[in-house]
Structures are given as C-alpha cells and as structure tokens.
N, CA and C of each residue as an Amber inpcrd file, in Angstrom:
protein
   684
 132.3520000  -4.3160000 188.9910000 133.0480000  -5.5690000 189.3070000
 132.1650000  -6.4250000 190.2120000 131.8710000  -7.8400000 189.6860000
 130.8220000  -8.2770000 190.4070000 131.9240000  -9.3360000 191.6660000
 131.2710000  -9.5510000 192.2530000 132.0860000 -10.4710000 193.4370000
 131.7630000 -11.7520000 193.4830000 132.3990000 -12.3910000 193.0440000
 132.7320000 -14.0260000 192.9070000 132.3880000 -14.9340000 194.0170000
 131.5820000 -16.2430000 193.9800000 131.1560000 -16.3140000 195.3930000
 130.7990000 -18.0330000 194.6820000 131.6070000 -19.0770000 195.8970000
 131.2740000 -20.0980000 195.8200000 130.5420000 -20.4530000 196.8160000
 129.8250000 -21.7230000 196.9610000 128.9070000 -22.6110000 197.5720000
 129.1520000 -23.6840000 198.0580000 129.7080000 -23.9030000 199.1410000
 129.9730000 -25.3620000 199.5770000 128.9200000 -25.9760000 200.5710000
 127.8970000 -26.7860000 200.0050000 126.4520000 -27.2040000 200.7270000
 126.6020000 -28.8820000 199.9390000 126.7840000 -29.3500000 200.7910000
 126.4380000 -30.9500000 200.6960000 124.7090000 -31.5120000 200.1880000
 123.6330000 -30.5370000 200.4620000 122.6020000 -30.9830000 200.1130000
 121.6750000 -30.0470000 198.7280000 121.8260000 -30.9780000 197.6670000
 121.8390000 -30.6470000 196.1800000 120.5330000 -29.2530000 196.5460000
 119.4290000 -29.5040000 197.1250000 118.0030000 -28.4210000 197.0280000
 118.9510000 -27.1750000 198.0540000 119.4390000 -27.4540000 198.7770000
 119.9570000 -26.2710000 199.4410000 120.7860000 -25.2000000 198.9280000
 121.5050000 -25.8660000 198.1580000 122.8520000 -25.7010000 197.3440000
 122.0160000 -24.8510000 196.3560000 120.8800000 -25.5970000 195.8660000
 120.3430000 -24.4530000 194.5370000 119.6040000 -23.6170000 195.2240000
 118.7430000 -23.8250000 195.8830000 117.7360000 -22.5170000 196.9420000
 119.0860000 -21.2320000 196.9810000 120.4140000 -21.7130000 197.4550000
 121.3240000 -20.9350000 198.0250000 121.8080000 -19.6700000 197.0600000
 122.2360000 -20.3260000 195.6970000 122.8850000 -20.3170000 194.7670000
 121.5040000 -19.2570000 193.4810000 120.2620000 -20.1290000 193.6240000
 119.1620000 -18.5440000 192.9600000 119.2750000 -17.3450000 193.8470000
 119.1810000 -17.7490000 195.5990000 119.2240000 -16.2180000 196.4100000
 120.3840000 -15.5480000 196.0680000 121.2110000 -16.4170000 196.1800000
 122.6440000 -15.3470000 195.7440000 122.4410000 -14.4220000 194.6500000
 122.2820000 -15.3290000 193.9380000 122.2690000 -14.7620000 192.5010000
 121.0760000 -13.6810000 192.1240000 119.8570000 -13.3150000 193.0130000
 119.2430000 -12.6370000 193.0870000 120.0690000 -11.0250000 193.5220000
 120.7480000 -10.8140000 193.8730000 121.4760000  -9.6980000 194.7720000
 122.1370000  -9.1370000 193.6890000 122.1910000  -8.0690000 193.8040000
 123.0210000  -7.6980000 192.7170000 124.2920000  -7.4760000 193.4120000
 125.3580000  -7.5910000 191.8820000 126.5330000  -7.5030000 192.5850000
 127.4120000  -8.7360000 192.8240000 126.2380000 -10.0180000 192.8180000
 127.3620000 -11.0340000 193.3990000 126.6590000 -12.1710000 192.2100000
 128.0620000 -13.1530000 191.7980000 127.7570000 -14.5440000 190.7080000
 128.5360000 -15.4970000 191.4330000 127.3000000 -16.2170000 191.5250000
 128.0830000 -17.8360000 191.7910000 128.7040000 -18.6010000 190.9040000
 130.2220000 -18.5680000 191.1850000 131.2760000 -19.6110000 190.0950000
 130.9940000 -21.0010000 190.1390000 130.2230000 -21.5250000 191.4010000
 130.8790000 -22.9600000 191.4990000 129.7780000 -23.0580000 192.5710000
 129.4090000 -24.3720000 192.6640000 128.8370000 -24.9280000 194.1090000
 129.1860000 -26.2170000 194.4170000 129.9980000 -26.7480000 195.1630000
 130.5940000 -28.1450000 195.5750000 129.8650000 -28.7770000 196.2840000
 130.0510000 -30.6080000 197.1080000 129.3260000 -30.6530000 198.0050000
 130.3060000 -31.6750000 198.8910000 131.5120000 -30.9230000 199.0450000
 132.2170000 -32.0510000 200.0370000 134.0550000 -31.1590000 200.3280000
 134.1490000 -31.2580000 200.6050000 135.4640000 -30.3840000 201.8770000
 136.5570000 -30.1060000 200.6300000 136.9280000 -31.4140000 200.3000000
 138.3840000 -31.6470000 199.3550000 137.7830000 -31.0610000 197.9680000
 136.5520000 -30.8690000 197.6050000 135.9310000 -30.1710000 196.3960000
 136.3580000 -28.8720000 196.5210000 135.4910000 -28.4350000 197.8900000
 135.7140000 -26.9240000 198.1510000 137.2740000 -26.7380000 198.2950000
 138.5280000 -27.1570000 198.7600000 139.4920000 -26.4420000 199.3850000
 140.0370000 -26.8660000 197.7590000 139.5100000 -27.5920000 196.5750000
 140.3060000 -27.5260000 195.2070000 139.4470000 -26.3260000 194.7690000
 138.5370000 -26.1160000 194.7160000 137.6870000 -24.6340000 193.9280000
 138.2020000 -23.8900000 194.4740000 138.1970000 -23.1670000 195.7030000
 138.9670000 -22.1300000 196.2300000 140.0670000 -22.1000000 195.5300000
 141.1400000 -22.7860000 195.4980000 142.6150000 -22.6260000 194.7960000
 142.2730000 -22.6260000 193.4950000 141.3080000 -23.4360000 192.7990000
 141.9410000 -23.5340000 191.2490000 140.9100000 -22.3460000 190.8160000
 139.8880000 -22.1220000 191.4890000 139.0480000 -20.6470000 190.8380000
 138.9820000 -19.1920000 191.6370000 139.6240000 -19.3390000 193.2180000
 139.4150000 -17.9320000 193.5520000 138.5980000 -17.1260000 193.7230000
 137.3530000 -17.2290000 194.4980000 136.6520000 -16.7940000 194.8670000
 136.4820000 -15.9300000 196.0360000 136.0360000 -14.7430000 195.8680000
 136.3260000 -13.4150000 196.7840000 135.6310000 -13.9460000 198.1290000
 134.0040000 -14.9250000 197.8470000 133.5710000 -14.9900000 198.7830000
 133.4360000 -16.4120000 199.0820000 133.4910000 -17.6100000 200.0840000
 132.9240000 -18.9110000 199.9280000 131.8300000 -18.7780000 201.1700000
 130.6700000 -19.1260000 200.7230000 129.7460000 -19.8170000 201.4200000
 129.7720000 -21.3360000 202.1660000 129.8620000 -21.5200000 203.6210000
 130.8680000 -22.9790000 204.3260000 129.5370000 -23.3130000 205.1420000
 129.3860000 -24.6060000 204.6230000 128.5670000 -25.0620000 205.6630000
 129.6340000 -26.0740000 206.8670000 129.1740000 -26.7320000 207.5990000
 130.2490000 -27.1270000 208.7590000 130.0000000 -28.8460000 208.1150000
 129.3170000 -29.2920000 207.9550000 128.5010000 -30.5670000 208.2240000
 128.9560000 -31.0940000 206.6550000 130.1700000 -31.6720000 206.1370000
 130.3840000 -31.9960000 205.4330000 130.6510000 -33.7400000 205.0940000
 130.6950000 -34.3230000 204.0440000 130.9220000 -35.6350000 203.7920000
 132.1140000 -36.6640000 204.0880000 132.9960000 -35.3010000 204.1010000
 133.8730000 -36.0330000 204.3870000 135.1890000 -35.3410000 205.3690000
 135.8660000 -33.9030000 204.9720000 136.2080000 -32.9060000 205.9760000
 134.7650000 -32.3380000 206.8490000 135.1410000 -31.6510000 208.1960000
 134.3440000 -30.7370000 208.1140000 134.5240000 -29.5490000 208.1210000
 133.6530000 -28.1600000 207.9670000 134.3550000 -27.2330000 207.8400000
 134.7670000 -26.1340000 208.8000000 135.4420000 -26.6960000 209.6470000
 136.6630000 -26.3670000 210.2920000 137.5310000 -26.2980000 209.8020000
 137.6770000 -28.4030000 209.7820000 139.0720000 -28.5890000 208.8910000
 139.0320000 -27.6420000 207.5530000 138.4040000 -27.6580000 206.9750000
 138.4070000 -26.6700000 205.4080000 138.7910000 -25.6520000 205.2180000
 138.3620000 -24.7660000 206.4010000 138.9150000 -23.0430000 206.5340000
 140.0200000 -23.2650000 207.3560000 140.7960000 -24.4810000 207.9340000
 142.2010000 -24.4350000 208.5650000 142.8410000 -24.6060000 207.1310000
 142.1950000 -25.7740000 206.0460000 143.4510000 -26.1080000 205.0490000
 143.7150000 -24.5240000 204.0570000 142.5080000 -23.9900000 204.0500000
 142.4490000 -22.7620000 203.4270000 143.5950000 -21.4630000 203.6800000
 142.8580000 -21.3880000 204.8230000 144.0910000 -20.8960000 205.8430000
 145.7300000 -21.6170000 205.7800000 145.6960000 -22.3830000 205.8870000
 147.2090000 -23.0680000 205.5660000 147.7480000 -23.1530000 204.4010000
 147.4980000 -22.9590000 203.5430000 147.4430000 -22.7320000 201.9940000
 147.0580000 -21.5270000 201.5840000 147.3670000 -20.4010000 202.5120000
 146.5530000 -19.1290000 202.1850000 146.4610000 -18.9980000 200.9540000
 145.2790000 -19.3330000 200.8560000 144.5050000 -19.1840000 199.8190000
 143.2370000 -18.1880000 199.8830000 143.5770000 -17.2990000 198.7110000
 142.5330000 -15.7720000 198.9470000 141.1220000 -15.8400000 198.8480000
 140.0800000 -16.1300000 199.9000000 139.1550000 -16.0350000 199.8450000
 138.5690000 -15.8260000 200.9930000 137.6470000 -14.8000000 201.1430000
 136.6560000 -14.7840000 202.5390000 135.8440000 -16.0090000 202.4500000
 135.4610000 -15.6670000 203.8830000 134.6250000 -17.4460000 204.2750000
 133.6510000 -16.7880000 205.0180000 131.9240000 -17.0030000 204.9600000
 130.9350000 -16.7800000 205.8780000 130.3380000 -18.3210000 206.3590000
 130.3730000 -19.1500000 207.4920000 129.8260000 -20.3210000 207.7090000
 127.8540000 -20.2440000 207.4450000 127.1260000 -20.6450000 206.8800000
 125.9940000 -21.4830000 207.0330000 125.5400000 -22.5540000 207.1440000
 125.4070000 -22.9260000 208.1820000 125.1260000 -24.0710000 209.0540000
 124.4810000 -24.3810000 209.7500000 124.2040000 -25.4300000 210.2770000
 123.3030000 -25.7380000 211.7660000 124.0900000 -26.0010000 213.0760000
 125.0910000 -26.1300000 212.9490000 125.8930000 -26.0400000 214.1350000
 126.2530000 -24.7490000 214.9170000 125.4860000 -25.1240000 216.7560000
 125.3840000 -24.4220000 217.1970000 126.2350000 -24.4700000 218.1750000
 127.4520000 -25.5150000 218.5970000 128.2480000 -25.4420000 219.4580000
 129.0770000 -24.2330000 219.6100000 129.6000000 -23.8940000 220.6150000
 130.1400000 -22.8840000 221.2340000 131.8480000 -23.0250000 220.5240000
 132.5240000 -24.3420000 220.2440000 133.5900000 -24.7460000 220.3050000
 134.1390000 -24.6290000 218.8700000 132.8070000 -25.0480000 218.2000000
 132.5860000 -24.8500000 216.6800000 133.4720000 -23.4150000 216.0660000
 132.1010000 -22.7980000 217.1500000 131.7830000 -20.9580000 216.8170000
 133.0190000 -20.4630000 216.5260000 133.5880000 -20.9440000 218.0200000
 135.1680000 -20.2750000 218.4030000 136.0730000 -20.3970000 217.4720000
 136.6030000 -21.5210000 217.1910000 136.9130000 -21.9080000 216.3800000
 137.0250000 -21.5610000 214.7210000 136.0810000 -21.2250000 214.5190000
 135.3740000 -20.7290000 213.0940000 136.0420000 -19.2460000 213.0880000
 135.9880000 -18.6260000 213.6370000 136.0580000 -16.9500000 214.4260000
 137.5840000 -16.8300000 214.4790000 138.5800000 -17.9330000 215.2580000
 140.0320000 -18.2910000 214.9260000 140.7220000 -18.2570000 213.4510000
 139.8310000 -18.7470000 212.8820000 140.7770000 -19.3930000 211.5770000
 140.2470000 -18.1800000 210.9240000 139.6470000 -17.3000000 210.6460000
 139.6560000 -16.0050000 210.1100000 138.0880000 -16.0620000 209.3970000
 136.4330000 -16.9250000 209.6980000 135.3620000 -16.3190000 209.1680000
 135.0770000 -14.8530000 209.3630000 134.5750000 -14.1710000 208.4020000
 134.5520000 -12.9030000 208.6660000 132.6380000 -13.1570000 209.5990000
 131.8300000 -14.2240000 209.1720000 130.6600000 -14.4130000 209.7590000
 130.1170000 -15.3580000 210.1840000 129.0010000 -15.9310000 210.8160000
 128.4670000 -16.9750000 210.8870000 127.0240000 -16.9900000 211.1900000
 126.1370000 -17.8210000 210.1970000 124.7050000 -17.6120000 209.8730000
 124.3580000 -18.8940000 210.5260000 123.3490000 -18.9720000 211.3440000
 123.3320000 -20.0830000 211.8190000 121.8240000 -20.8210000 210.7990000
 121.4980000 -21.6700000 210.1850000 120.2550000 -22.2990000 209.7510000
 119.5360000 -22.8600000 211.1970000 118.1470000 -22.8180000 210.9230000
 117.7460000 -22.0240000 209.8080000 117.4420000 -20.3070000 209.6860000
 117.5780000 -19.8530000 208.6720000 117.9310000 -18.1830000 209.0020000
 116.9140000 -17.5980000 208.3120000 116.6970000 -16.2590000 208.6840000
 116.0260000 -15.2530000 208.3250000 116.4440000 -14.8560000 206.7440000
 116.0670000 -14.6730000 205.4910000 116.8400000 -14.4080000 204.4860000
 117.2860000 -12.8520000 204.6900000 116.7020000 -12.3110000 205.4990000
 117.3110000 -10.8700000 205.8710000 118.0930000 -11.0710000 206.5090000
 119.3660000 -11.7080000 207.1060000 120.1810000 -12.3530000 207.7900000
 121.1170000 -12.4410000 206.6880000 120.8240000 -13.2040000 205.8220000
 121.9420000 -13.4930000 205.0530000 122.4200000 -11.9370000 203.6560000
 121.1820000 -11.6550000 203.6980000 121.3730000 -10.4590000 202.9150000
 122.0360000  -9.4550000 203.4840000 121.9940000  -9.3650000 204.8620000
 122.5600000  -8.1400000 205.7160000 124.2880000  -8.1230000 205.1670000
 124.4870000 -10.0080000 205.7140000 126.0670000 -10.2440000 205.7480000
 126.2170000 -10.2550000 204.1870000 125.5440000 -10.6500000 203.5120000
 126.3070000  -9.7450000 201.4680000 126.2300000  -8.9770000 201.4740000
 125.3660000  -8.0200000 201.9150000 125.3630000  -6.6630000 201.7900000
 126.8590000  -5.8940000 202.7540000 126.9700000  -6.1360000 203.6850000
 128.3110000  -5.8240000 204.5780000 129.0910000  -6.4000000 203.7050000
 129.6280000  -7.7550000 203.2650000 130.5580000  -8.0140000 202.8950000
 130.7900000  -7.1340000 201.3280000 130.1470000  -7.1160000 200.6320000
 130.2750000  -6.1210000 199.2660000 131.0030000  -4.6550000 199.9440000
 130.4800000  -4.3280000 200.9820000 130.9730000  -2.4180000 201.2700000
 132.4160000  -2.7670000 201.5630000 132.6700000  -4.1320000 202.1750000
 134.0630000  -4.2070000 202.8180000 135.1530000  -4.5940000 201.6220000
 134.4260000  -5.6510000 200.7290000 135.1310000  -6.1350000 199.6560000
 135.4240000  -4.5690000 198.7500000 134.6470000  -3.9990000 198.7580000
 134.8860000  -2.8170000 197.8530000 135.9970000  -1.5050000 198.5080000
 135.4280000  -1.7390000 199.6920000 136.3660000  -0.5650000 200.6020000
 137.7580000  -1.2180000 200.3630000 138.6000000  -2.2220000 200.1810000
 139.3850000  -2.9720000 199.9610000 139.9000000  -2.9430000 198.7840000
 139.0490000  -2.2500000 198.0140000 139.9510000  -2.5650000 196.6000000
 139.8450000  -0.9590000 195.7280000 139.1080000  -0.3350000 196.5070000
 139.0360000   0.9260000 195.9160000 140.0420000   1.7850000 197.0180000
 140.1760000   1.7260000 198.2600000 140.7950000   2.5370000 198.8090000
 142.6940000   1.8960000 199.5450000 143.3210000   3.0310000 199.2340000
 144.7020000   2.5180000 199.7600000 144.7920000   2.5990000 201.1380000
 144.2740000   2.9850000 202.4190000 144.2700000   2.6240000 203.6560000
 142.9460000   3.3620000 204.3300000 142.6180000   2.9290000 205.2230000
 141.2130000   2.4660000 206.0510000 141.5960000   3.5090000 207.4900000
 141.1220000   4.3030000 207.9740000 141.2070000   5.0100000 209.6680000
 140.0710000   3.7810000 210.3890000 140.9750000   4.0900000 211.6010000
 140.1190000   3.3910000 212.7910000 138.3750000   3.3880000 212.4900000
 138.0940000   4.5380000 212.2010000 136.2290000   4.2800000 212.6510000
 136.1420000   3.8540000 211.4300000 136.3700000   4.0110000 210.2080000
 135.4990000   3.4800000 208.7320000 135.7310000   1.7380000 209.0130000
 137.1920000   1.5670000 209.3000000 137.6700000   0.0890000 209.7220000
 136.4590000  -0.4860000 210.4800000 136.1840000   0.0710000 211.7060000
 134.8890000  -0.2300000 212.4930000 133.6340000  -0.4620000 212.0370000
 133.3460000   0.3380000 211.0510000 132.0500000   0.7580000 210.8990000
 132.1000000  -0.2910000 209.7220000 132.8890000  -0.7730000 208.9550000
 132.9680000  -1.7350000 208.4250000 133.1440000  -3.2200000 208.7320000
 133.3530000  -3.5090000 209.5670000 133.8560000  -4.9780000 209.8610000
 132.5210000  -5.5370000 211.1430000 131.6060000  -4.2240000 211.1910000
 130.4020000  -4.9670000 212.3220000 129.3140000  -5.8640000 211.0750000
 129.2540000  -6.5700000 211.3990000 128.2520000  -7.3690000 210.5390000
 127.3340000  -7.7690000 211.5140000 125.9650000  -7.2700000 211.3920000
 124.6870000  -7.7920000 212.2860000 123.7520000  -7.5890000 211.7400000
 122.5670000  -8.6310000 212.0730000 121.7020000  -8.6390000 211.1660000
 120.5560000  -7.0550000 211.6030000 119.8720000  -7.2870000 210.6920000
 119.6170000  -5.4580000 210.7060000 118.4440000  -5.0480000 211.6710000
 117.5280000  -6.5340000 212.2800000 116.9270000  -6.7730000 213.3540000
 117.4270000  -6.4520000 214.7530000 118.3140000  -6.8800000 214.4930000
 119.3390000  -6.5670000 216.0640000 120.2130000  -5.3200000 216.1330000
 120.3420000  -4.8710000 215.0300000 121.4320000  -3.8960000 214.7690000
 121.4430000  -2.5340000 214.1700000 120.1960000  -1.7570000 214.5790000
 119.7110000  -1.1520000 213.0760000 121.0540000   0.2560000 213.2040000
 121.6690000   0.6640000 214.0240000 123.1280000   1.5760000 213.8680000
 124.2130000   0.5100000 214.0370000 125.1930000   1.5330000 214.5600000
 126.3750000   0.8230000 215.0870000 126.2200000   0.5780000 216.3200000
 127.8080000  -0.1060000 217.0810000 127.4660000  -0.2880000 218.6770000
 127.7410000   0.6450000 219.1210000 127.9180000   1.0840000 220.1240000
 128.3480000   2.4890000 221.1770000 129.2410000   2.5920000 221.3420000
 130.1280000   3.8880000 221.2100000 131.4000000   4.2720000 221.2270000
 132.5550000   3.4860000 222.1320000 133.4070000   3.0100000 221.6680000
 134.1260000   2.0390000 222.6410000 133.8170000   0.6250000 222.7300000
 132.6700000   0.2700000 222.0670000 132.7690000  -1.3080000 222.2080000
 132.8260000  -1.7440000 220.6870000 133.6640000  -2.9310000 220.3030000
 134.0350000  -3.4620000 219.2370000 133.5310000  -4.8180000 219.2620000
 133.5130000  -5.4860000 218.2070000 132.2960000  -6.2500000 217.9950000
 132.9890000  -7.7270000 218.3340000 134.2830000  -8.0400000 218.2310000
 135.2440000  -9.2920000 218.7000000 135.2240000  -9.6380000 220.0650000
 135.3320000  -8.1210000 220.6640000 135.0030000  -8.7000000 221.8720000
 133.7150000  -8.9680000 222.5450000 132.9340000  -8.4590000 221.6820000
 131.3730000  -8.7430000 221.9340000 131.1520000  -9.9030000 221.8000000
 131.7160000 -10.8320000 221.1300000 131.4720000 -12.2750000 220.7850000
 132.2280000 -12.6180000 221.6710000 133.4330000 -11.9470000 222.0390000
 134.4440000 -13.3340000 223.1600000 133.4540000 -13.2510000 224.5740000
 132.4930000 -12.1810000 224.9420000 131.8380000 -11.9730000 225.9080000
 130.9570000 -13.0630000 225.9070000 129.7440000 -13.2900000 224.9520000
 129.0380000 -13.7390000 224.4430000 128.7920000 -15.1280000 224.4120000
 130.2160000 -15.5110000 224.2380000 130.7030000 -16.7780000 224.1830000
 130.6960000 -17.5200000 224.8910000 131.7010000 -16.3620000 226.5820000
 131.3830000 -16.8860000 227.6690000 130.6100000 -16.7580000 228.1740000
 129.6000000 -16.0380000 228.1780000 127.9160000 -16.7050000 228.8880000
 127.7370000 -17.9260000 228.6890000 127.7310000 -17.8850000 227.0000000
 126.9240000 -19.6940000 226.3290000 127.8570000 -20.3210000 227.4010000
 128.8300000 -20.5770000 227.3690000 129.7940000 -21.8220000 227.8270000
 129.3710000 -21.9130000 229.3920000 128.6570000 -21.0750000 230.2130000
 128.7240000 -21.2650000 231.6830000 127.1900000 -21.7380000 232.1280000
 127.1810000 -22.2440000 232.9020000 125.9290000 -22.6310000 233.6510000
 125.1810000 -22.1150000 234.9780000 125.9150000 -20.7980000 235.2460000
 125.2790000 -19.7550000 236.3380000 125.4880000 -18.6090000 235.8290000
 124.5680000 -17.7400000 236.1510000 124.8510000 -15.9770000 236.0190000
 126.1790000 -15.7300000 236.8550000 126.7290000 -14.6520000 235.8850000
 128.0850000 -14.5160000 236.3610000 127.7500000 -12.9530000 236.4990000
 129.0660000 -12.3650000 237.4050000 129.2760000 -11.3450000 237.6530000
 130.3740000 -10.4550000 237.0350000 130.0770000  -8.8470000 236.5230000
 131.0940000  -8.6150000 235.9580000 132.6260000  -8.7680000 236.7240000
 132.7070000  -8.5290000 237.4690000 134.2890000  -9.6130000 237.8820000
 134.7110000 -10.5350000 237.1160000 133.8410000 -11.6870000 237.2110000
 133.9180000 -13.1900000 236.7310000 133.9450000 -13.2630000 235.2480000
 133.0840000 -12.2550000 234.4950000 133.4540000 -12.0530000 233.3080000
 134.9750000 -11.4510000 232.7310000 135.2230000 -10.2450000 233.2880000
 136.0780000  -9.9990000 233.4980000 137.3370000 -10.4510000 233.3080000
 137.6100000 -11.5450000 234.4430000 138.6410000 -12.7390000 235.0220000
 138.1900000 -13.7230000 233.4990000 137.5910000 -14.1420000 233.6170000
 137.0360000 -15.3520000 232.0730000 137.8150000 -14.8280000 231.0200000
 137.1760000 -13.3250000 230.4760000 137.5270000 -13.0660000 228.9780000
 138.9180000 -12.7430000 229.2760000 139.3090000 -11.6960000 230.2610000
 140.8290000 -11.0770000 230.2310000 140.8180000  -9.4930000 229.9340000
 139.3420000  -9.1550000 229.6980000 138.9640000  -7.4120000 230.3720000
 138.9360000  -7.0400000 231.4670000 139.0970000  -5.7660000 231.5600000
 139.2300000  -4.9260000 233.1130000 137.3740000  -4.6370000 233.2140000
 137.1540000  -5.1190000 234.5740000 135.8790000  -5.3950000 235.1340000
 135.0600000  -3.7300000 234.2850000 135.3160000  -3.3380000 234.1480000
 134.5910000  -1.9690000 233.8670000 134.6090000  -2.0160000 232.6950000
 135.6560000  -2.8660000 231.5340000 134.9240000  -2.8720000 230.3960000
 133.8500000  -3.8250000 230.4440000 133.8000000  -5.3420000 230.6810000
 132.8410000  -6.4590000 230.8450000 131.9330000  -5.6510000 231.3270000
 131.7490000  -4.9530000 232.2910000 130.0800000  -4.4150000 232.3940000
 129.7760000  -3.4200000 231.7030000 130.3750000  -2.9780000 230.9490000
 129.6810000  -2.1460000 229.1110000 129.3950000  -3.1220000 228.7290000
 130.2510000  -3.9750000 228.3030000 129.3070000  -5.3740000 227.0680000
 128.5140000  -6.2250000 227.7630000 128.4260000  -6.5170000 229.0730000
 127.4790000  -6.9040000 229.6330000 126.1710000  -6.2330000 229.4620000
 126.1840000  -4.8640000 230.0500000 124.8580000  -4.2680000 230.3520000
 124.7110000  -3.8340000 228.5550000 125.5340000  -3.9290000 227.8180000
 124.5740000  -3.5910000 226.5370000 124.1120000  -5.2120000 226.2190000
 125.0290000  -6.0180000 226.0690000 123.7070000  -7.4060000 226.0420000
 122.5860000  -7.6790000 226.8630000 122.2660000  -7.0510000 228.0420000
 121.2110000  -7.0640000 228.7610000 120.4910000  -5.9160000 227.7720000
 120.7970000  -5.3060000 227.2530000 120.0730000  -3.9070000 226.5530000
 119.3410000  -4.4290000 225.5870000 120.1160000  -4.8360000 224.9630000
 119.6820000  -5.5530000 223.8330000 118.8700000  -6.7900000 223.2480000
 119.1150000  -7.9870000 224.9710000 118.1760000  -8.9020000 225.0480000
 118.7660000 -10.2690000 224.7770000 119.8770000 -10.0190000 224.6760000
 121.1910000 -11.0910000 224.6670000 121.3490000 -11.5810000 226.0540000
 121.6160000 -10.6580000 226.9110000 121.6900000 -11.3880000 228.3690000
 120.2970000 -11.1020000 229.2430000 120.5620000 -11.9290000 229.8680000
 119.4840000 -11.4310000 231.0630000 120.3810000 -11.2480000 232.6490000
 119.6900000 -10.0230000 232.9770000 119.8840000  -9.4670000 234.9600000
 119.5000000 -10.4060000 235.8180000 120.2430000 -10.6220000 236.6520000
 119.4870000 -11.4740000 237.7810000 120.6150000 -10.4960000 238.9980000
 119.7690000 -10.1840000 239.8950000 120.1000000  -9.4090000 241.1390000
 120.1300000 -10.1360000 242.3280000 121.8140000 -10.6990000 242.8360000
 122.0720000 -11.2250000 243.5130000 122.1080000 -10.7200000 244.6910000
 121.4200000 -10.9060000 246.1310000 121.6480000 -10.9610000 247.8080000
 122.3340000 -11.1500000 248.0840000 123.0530000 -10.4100000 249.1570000
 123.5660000 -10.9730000 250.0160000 122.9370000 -10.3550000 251.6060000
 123.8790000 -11.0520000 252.4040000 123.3100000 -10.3640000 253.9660000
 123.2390000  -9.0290000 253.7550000 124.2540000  -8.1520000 253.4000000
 124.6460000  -7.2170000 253.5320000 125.0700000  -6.0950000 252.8340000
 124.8840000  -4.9200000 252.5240000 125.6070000  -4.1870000 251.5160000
 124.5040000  -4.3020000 249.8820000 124.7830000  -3.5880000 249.1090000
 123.8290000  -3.8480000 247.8550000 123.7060000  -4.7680000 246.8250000
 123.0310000  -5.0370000 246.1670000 122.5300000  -6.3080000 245.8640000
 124.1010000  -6.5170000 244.7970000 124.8690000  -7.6460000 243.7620000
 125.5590000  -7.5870000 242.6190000 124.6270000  -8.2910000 241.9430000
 125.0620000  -7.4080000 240.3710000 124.4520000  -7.4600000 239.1110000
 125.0680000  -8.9090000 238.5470000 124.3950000  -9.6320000 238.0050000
 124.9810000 -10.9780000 237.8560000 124.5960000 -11.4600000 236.1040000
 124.7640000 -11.9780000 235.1280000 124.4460000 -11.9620000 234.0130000
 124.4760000 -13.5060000 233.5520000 123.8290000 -13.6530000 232.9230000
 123.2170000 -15.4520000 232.1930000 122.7000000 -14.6240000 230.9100000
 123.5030000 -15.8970000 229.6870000 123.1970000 -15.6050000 228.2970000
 121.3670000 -15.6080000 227.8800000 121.0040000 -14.8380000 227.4270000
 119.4680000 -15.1290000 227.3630000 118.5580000 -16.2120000 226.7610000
 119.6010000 -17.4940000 226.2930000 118.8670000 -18.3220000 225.9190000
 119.1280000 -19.8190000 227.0140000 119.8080000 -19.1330000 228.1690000
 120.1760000 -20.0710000 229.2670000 118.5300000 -20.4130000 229.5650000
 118.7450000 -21.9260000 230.2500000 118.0250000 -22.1500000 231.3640000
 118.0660000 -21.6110000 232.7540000 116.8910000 -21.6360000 233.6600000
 117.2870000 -21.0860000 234.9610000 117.7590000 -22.2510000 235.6280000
C-alpha cells in the first residue's frame, strides 16, 4: 500500500524538485500538487491524502490558516510544514493545530527523508496494528533528523516537551535558569534541567555559569543560536 501524499508549494520549480524527490522514495506517490491555500484545503477533501506537504507562505491563505480549516473540517490527512518560516509563533502554532513535523528550508534532503521515512513506520503502525503500548507509541512519534538523532532520547524525556522547552529559549533574550524554565513551561524544576542539560548535550543550548557573592555558581541556559 503506497501512501498518498500531496504538495502544497506556491513556487512551480519547487513544487516539481519536491514532487521527483518524493517520488524517488519508495513507498510514497504524489496525487496532486497545488499552489495556493483554498486549492490545498479542496484537494485534501475531494482526494484524501494520507500525507500533505504545507508550505506556510501562501498566495492567498497562509498555512496556518490551512491546517486550522483542515482541522475544522476534520479532514483526514497528516500535515508536515516546509517552509522558510522561522518564527517561534508560527512554530507554535503549527505544533497546536496537529503537524506531526516541521522542515525548515532550506533543508538537508536527509532531513526530509528522515521525516518520510518516520512518517511511513507510523502510517503503517496505524493501519496494521489494533493498539500501540506506551514505548512503541514513543519510539514512534520522535521524528529527528538522523544527524541529531542517531537513537532515541533518554528514558523519561518525550519529545513535545522538548520542543515546548526549546521554544522557550528561542522566545527569551537572557540565559535562564532551570527554575525560570521551569516556572515558563509549567515543569517541576528537576524535570527542565533533564531537557535542559540534554540540549546543552546535544548543542541546542548553551551553559553559561552564573556568580554570585556567595554560595555556588547557578547553571543558566540560552538557546544555541542566541546572541550574547
């Protein structure tokens, strides 16, 4: 059973660059490639596609609005964003209305292959099996590219909240402390410094070792693509 997969890219060379890679993979056929919001949210309904490819930057919706009307019309289809939009508000947002991913352009093509490749094990785990346990659920729903990710994460951390962590770095303009993370996301300080110190592990955050008069230094954290 091959997996059905539309294209919503406003720019005709992208749209086909997009649409041969796809189609290179085995496993997956492109039904359709649109290039404007009200195209895509009529293909989704009138053809059904397991997977849509969303860029944000559209002609006339953007795709926000698109995966809200989708969503409001539940209408059955996964959504991965490819795009150039790098806002934080975007992200969030995107992550709300139910993307299972988001590829930012311009990308690594091992990037995008990682997330078809994840999405096929999940689409399939889904239709071959009648219920899912906690770890296969897990071990299924992490999507990272295979540069950053070559296992899973470490026992106890889940990958949603790795992004709500993540998130709040981008959004702040000083190294924060796990407290402050903490207080921000709405974790107990001792989880925030697991997902902290594994994004410092990993090269996502960076340490900065705060003074004071007195007593030992606190561990303080800034997203790693902050300015100082």
């Amino acid at each position: 059973m091959r997996i059905s997969l539309l294209i919503v890219e406003d720019d005709p060379m992208v749209a086909d660059i997009n649409k041969r890679f796809v189609e290179s993979i085995h496993g997956f056929t492109v039904i359709a490639s649109v290039a404007t919001g009200i195209e895509a949210i009529n293909a989704v309904r009138d053809l059904k596609p397991d997977l849509t490819l969303l860029d944000v930057y559209l002609p006339d919706l953007n795709g926000v609005e698109v995966l809200q009307e989708i969503r409001r019309q539940n209408l059955p289809t996964d959504v991965i964003l490819i795009t150039a939009a790098q806002d934080t508000s975007t992200i969030q947002d995107v992550f709300r209305y139910g993307a299972i991913d988001y590829i930012i352009k311009p990308f690594k093509l091992a990037r995008l292959v990682s997330a078809l490749k994840s999405y096929e094990t999940l689409h399939r785990s889904f239709h071959h099996q009648s219920s899912l346990d906690q770890e296969t659920l897990d071990r299924l729903t992490l999507v990272k590219p295979p540069e950053d990710n070559p296992g899973r994460l470490p026992k106890g951390l889940h990958e949603v909240t790795l992004k709500q962590v993540m998130l709040y770095l981008i959004q702040q303009d000083r190294a924060l402390s796990a407290e402050e993370v903490a207080s921000g996301v709405g974790l107990a300080r001792v989880t925030a410094r697991r997902y902290l110190e594994y994004l410092e592990k990993t090269g996502k955050a960076m340490l900065e070792l705060k003074y004071g008069s007195v007593g030992r230094p606190v561990n303080r954290y800034r997203h790693a693509d902050q300015k100082d």
